[in-house]
C-alpha positions in Angstrom: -43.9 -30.9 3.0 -41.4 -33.4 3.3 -40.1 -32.7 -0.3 -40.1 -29.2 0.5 -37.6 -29.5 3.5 -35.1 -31.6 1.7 -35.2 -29.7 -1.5 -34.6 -26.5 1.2 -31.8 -28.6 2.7 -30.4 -29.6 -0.6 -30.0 -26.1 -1.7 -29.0 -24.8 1.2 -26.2 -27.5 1.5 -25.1 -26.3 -1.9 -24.8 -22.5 -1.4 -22.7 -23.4 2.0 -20.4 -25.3 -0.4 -20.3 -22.8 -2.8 -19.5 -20.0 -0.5 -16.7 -22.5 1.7 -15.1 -22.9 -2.3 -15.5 -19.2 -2.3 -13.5 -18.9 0.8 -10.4 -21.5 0.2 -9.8 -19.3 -3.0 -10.0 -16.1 -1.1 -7.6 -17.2 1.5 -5.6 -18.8 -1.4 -5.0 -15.6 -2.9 -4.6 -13.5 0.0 -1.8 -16.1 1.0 0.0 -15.7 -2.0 -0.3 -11.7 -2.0 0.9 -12.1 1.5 4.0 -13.9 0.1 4.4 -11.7 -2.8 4.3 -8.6 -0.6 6.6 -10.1 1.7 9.3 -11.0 -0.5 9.0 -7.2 -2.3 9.6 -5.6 1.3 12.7 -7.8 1.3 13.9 -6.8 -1.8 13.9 -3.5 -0.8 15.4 -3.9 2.6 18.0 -6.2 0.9 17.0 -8.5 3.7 17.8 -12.5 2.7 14.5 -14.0 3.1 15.7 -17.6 3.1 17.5 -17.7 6.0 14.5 -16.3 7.4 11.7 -18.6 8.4 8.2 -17.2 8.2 5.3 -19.0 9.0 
């Protein structure tokens, strides 16, 4: 039993790790789409983003 429960808390540790490394590139990517987006809009509003501080 007790080989059971640390191979089920093994695996489960691993998935929760997987799907956090899943998450950090999803929020990577977003972020930089984000950016992208952002600097696009103000290119077309010929507004000068560096002067600008966005957080």
């Amino acid at each position: 039993m007790t080989e059971n429960t640390q191979h089920g808390v093994a695996r489960r540790n691993h998935l929760l790790e997987a799907a956090q490394e899943e998450m950090v590139k999803f929020e990577r990517k977003e972020n930089e789409f984000r950016k992208k987006d952002r600097e696009e809009r103000a290119a077309e509003l010929h507004l000068p983003l560096g002067e600008i501080k966005v957080h």
